[in-house]
DSSP file (Angstrom, degrees, kcal/mol; ACC not computed):
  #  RESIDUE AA STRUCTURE BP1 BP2  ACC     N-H-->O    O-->H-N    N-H-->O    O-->H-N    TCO  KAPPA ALPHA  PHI   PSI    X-CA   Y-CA   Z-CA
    1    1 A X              0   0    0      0, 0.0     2,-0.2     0, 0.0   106,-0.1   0.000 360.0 360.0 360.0 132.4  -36.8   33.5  -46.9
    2    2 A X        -     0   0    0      1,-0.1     2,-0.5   104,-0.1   103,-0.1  -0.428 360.0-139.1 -50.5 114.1  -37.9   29.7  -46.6
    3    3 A X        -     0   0    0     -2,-0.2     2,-0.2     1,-0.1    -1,-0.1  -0.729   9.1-123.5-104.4 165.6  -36.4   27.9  -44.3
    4    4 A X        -     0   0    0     -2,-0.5     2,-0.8    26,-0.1    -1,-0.1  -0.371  27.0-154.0 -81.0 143.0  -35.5   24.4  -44.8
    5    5 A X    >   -     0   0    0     -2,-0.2     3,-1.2     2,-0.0     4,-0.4  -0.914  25.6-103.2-109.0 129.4  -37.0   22.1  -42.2
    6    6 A X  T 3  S+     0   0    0     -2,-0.8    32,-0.1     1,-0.3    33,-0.1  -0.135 111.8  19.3 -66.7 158.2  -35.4   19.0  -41.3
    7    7 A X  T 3  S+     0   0    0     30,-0.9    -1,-0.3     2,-0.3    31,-0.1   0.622  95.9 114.3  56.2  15.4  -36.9   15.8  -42.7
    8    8 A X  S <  S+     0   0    0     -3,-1.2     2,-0.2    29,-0.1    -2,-0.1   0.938  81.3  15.5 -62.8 -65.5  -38.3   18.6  -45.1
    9    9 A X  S    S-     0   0    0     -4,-0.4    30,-2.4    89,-0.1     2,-0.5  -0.541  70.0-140.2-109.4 149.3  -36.0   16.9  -48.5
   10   10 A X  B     -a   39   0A   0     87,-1.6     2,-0.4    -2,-0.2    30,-0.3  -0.992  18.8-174.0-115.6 120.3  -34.5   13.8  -48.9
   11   11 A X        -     0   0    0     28,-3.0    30,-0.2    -2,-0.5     2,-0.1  -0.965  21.3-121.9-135.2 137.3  -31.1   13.4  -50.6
   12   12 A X    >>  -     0   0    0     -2,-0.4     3,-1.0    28,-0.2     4,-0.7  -0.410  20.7-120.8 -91.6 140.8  -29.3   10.4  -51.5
   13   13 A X  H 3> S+     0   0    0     28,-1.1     4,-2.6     1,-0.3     5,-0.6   0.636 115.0  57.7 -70.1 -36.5  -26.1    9.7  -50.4
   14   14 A X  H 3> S+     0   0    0     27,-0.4     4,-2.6     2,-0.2    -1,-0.3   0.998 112.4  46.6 -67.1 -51.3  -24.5    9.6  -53.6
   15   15 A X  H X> S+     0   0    0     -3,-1.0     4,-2.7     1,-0.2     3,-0.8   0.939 108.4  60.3 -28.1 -90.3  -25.9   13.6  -54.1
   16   16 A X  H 3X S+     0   0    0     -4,-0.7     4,-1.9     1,-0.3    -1,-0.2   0.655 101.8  41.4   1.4 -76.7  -24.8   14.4  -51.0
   17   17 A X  H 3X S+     0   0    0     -4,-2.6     4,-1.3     1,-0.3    -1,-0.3   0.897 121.7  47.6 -78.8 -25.0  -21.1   13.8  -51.1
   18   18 A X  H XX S+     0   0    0     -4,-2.6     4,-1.2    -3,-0.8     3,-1.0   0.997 108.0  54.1 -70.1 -44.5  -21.2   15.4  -54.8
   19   19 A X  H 3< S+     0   0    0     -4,-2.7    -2,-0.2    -5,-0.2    -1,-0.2   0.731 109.8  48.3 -40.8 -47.3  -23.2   18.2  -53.6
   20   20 A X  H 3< S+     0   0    0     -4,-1.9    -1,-0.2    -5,-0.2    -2,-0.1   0.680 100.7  60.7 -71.1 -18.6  -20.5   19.1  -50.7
   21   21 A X  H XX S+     0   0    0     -4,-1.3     3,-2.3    -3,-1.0     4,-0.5   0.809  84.1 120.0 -71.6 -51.2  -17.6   19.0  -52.8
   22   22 A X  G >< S+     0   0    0     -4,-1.2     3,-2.0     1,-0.2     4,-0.3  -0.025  86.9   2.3   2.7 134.3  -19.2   22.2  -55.1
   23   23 A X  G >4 S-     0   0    0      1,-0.4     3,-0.5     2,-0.2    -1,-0.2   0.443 133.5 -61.4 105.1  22.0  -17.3   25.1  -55.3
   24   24 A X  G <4 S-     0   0    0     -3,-2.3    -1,-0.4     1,-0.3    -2,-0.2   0.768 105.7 -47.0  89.5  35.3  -14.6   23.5  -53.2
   25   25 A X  G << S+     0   0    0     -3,-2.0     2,-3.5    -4,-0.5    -1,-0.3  -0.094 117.8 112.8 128.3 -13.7  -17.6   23.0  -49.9
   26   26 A X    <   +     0   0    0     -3,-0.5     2,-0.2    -5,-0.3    -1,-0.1  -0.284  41.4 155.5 -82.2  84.4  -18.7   27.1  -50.5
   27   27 A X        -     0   0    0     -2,-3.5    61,-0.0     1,-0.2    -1,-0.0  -0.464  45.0 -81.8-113.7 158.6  -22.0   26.5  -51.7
   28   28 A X     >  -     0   0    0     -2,-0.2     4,-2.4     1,-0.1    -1,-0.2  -0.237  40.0-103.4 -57.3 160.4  -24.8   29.1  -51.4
   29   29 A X  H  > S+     0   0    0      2,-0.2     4,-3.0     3,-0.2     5,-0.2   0.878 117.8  44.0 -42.4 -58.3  -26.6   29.7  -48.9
   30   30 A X  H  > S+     0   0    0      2,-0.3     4,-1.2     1,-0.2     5,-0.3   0.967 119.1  49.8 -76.8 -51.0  -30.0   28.1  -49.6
   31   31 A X  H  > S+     0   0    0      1,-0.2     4,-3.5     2,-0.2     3,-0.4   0.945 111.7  50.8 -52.8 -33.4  -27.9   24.7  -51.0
   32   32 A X  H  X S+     0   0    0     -4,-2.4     4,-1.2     1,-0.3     3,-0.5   0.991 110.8  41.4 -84.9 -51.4  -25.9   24.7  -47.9
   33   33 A X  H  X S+     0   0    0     -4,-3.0     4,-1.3     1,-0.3    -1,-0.3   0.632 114.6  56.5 -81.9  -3.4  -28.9   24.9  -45.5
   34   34 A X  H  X S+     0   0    0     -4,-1.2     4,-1.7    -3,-0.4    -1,-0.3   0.826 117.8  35.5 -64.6 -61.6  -30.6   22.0  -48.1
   35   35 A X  H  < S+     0   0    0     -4,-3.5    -2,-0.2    -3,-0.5    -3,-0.1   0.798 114.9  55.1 -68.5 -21.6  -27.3   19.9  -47.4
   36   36 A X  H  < S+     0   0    0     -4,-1.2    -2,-0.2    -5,-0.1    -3,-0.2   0.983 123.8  27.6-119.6 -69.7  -27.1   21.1  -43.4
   37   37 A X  H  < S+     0   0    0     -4,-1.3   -30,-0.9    -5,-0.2    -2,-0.2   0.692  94.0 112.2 -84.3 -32.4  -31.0   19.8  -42.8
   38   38 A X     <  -     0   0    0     -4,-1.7     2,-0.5   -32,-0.1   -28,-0.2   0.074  64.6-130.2 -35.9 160.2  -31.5   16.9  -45.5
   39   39 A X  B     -a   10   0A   0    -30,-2.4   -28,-3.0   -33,-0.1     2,-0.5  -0.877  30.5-136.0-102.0 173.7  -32.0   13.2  -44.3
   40   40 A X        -     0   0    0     -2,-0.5     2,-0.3   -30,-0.3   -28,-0.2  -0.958  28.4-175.9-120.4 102.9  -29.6   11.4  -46.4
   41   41 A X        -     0   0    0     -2,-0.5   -28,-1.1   -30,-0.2   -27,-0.4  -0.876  30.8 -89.4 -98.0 142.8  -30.6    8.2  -47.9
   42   42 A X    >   -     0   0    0     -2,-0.3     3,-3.1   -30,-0.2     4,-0.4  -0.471  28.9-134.5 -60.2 138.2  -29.5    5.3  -50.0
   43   43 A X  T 3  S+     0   0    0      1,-0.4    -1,-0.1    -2,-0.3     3,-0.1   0.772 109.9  55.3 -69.3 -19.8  -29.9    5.7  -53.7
   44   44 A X  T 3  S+     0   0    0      1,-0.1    -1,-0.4    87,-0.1    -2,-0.1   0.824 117.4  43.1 -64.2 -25.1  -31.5    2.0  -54.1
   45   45 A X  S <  S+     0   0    0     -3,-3.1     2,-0.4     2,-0.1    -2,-0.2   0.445  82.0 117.9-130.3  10.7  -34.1    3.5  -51.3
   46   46 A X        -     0   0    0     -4,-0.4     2,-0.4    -5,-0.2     6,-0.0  -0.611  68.9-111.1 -62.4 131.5  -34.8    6.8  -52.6
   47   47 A X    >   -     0   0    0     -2,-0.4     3,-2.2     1,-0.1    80,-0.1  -0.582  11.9-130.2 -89.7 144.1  -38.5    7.4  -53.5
   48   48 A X  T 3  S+     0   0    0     -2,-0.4    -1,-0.1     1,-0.2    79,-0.1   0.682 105.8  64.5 -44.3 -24.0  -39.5    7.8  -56.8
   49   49 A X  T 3  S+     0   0    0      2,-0.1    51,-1.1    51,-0.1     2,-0.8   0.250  85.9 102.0 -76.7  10.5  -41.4   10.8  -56.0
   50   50 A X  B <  S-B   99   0B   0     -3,-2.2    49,-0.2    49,-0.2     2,-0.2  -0.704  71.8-122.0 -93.0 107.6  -38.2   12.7  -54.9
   51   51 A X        +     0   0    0     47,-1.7     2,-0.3    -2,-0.8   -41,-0.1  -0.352  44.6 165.0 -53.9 125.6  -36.1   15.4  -56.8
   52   52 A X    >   -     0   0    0     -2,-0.2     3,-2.0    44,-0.1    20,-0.4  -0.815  45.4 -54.4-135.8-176.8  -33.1   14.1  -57.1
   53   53 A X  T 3  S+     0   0    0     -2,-0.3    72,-0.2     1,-0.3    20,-0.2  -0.442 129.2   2.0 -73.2 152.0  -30.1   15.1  -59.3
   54   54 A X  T 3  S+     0   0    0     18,-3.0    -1,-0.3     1,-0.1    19,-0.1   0.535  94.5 148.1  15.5  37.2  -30.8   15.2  -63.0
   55   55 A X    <   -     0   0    0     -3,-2.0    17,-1.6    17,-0.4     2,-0.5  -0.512  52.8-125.6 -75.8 151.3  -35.0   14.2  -61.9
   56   56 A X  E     -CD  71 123C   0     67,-2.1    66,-3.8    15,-0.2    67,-1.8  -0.999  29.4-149.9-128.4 126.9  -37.1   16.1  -64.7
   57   57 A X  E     -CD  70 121C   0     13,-1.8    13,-1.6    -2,-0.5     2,-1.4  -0.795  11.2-151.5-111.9  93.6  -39.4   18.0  -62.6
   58   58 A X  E     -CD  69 120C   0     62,-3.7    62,-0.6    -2,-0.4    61,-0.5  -0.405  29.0-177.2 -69.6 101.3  -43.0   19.1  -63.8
   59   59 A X  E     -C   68   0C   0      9,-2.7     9,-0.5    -2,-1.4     2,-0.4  -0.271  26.2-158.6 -95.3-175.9  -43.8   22.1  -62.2
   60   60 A X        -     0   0    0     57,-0.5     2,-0.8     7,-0.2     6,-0.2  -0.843  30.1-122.6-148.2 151.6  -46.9   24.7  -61.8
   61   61 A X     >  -     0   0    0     -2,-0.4     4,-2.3    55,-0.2    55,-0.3  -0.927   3.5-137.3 -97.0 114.4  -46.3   28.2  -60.8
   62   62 A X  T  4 S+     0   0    0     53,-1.9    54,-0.1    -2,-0.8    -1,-0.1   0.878  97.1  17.2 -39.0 -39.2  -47.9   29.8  -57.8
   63   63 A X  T  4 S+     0   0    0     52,-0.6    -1,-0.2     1,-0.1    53,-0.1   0.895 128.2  42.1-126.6  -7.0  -48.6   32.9  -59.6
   64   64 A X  T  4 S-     0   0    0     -3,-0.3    -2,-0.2     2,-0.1    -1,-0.1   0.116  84.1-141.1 -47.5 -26.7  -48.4   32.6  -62.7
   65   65 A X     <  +     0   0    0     -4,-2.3     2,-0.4     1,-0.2    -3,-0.1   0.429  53.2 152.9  56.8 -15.7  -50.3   29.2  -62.9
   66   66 A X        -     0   0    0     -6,-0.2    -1,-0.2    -5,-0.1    -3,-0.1  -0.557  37.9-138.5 -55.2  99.9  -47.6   28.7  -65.7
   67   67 A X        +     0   0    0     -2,-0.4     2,-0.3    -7,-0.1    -7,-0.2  -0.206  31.5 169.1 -52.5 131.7  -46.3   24.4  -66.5
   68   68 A X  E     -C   59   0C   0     -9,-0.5    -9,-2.7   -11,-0.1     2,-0.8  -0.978  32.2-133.1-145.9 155.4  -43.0   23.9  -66.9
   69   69 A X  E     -C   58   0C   0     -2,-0.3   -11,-0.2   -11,-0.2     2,-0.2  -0.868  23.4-172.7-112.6  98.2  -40.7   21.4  -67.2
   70   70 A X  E     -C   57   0C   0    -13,-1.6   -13,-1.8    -2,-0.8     2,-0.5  -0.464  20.3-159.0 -59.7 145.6  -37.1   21.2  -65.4
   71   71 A X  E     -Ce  56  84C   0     12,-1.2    14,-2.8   -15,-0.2     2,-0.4  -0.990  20.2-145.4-151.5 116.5  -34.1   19.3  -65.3
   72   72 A X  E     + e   0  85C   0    -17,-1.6   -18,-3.0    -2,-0.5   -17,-0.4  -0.855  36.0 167.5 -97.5 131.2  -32.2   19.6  -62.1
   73   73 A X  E     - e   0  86C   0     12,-1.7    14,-1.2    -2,-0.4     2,-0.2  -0.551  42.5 -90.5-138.8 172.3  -28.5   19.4  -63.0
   74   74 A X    >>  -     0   0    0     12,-0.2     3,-1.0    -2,-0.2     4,-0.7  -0.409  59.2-100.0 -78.1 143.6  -24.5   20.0  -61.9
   75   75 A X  G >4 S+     0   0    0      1,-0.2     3,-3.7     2,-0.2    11,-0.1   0.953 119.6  53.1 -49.3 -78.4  -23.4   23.8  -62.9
   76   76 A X  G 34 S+     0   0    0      1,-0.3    -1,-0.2    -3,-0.1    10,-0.0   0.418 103.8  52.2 -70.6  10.3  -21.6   22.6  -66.1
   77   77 A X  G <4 S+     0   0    0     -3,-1.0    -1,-0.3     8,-0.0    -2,-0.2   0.379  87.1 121.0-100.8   7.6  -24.3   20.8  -67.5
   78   78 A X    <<  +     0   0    0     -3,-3.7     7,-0.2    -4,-0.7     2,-0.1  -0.427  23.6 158.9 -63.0 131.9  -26.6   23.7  -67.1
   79   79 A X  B   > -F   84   0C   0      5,-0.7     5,-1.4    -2,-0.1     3,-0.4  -0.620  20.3-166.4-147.9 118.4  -28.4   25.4  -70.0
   80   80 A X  T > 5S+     0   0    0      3,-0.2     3,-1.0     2,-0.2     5,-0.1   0.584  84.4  62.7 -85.5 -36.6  -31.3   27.3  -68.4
   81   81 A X  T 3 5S+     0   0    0      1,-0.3    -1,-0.2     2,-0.1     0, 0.0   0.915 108.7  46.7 -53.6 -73.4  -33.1   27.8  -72.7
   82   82 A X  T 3 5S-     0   0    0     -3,-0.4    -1,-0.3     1,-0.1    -2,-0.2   0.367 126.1-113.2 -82.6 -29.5  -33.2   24.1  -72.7
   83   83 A X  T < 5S+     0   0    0     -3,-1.0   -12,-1.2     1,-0.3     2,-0.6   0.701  76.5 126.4  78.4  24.3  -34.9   23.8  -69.0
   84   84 A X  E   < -eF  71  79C   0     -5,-1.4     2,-0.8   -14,-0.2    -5,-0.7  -0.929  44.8-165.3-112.5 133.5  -32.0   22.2  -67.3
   85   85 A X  E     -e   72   0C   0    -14,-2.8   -12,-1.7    -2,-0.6   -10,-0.1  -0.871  21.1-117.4-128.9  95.4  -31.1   24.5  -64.2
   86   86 A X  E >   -e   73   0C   0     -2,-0.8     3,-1.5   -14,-0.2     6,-0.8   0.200  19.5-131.1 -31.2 125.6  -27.9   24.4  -62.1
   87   87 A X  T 3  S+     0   0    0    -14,-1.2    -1,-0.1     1,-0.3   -13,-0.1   0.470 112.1  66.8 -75.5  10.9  -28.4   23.4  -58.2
   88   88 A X  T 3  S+     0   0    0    -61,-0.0    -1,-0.3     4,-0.0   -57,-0.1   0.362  90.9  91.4-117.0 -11.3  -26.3   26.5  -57.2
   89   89 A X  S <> S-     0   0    0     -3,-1.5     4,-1.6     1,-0.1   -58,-0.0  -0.356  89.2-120.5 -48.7 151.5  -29.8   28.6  -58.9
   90   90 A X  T  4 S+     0   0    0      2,-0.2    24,-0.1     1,-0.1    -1,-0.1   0.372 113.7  53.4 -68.7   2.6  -32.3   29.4  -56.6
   91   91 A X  T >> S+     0   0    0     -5,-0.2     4,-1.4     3,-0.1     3,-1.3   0.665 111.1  51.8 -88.8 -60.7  -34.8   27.4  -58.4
   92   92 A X  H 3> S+     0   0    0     -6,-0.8     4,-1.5     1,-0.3    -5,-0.2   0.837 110.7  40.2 -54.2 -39.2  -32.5   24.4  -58.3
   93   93 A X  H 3< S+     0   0    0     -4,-1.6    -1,-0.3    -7,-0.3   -59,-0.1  -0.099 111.2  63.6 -99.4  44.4  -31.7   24.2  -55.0
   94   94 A X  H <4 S+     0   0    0     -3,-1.3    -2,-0.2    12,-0.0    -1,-0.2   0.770 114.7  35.9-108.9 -72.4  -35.7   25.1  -54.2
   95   95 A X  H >< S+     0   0    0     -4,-1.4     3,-2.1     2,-0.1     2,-0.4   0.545  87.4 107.9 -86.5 -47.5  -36.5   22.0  -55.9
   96   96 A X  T 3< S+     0   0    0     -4,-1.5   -44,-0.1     1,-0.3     3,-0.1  -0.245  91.2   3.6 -99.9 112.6  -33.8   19.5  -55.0
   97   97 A X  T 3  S+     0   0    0      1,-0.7   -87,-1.6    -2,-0.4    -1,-0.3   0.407  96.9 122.8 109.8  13.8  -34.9   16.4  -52.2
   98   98 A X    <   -     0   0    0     -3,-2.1   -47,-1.7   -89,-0.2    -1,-0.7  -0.722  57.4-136.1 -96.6-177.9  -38.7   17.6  -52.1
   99   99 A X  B >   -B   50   0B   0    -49,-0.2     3,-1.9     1,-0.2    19,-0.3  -0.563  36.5 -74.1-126.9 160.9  -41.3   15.0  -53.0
  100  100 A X  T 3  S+     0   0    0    -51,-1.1    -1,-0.2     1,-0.3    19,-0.1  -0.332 119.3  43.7 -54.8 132.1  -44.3   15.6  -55.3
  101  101 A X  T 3  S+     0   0    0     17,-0.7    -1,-0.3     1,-0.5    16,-0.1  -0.263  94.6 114.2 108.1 -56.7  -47.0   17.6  -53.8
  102  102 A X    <   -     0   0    0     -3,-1.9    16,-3.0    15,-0.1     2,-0.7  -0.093  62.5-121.6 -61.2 160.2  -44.5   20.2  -52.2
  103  103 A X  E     -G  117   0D   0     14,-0.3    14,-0.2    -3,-0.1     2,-0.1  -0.878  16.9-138.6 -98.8 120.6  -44.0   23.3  -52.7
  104  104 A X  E     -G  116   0D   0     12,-1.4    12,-0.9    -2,-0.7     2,-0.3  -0.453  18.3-173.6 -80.4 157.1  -40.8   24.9  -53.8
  105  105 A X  E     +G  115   0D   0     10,-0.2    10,-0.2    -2,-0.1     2,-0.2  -0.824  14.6 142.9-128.3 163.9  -39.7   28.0  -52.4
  106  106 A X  E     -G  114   0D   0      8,-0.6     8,-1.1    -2,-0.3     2,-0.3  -0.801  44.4-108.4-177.9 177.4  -36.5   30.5  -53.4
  107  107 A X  E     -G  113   0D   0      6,-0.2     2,-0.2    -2,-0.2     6,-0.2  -0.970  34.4-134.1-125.5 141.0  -35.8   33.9  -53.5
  108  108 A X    >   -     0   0    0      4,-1.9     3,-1.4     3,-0.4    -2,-0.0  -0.590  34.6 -81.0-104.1 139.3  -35.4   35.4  -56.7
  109  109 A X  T 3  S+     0   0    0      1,-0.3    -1,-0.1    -2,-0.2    -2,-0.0   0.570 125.2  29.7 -11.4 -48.6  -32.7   38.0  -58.2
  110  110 A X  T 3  S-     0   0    0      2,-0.0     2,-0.7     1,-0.0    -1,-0.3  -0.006 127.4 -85.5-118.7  45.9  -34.4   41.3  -56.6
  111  111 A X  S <  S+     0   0    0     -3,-1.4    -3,-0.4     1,-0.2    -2,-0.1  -0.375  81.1 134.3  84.4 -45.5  -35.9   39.9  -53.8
  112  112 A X        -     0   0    0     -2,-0.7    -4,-1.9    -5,-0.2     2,-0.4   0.234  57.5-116.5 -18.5 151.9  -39.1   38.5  -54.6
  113  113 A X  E     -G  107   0D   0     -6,-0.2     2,-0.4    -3,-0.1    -6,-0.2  -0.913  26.2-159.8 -99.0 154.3  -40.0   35.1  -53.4
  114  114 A X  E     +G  106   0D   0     -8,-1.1    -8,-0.6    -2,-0.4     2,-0.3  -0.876  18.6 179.4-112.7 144.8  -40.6   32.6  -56.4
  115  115 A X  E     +G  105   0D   0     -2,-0.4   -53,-1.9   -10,-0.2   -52,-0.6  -0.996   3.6 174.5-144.0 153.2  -42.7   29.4  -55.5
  116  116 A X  E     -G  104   0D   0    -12,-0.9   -12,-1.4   -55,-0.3   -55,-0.2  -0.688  26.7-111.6-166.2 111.3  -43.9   26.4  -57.1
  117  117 A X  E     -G  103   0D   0     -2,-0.3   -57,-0.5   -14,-0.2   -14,-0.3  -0.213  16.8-147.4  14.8  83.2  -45.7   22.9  -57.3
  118  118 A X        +     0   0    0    -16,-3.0   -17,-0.7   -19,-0.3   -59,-0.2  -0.615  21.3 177.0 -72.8 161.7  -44.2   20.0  -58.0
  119  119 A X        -     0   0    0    -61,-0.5     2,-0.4     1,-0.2    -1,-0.2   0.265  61.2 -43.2-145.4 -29.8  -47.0   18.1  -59.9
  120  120 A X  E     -D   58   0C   0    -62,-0.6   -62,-3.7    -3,-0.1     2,-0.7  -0.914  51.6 -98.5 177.9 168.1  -44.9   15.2  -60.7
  121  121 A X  E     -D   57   0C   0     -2,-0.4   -64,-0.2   -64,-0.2     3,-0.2  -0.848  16.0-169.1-107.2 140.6  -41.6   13.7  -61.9
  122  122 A X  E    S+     0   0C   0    -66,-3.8     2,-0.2    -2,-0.7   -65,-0.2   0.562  82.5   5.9-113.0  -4.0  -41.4   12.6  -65.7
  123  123 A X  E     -D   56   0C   0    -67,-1.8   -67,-2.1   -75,-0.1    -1,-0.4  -0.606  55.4-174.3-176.6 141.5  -37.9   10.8  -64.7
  124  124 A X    >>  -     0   0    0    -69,-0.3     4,-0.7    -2,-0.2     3,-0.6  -0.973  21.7-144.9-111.3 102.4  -35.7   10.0  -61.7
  125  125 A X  T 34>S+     0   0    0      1,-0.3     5,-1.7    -2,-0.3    -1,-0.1   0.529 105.5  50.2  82.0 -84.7  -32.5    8.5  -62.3
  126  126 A X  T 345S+     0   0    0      3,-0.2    -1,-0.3     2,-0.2   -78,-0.1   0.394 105.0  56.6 -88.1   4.5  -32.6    6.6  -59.5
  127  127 A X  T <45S+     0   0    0     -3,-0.6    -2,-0.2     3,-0.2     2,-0.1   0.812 105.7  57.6 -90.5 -84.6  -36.6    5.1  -60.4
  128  128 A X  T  <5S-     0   0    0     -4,-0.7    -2,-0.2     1,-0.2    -3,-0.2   0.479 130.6-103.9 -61.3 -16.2  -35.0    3.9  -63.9
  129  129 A X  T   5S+     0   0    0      1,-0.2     2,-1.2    -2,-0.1    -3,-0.2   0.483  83.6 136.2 115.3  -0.2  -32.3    1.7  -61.7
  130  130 A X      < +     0   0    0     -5,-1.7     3,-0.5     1,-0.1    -1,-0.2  -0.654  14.6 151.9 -87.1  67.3  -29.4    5.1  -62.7
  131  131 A X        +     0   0    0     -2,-1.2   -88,-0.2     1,-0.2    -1,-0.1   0.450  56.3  43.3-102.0  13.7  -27.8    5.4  -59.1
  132  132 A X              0   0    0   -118,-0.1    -1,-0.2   -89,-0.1    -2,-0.0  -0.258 360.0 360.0-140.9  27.9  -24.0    6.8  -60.1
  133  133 A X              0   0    0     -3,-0.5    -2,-0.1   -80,-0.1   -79,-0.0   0.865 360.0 360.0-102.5 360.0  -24.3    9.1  -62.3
């Protein structure tokens, strides 16, 4: 399994505190070591080139070569059909505080690892001036 490395992901303060709260602080494994390693920023001073919460995430597949498009989201705004993907997934919480250029990592339902590109962000939240939502 990929571990997270500190100063790997950035996530913004406002994330953060929502992020810990989850599932009453009992977050998966792979979110909790994503929260346990982040640095922690303000959401004025996040860079655009950051996954952040609800960022729509262009991706490439490692092995597949397959494009796709993501929307990383809160569990009840999830519908996975639609490409918006809960941050308690392993996909989500692959993706969430790396910068364009990284590679996401998770481990996937029967072990496998799944990995992927980011290739850009087609919107950040906090790039459009959106820092509370």
């Amino acid at each position: 399994m990929h571990a997270t490395i500190l100063g790997e992901r950035t996530l913004t303060e406002h994330d953060f505190s929502r992020l810990s709260k989850l599932l009453d602080g009992h977050l998966p494994p792979a979110l909790a070591n994503v929260l346990g390693a982040a640095e922690v920023t303000r959401s004025r001073e996040v860079p655009a080139d950051v996954v952040t919460m609800y960022s729509q995430v262009e991706l490439v597949d490692l092995h597949t070569r397959r494009r796709q498009t993501l929307t990383v989201c809160f569990p009840g705004d999830a519908e996975p059909s639609a490409g918006f993907i809960s941050v308690l997934s392993p996909v989500g919480s692959g993706l969430l505080g790396l910068k364009v250029g990284a590679v996401a990592r998770w481990q996937m339902p029967g072990g496998e690892e799944g990995a992927a590109e980011i290739v850009a962000i087609a919107f950040q939240p906090e790039a459009s001036g959106d820092y509370a939502r």
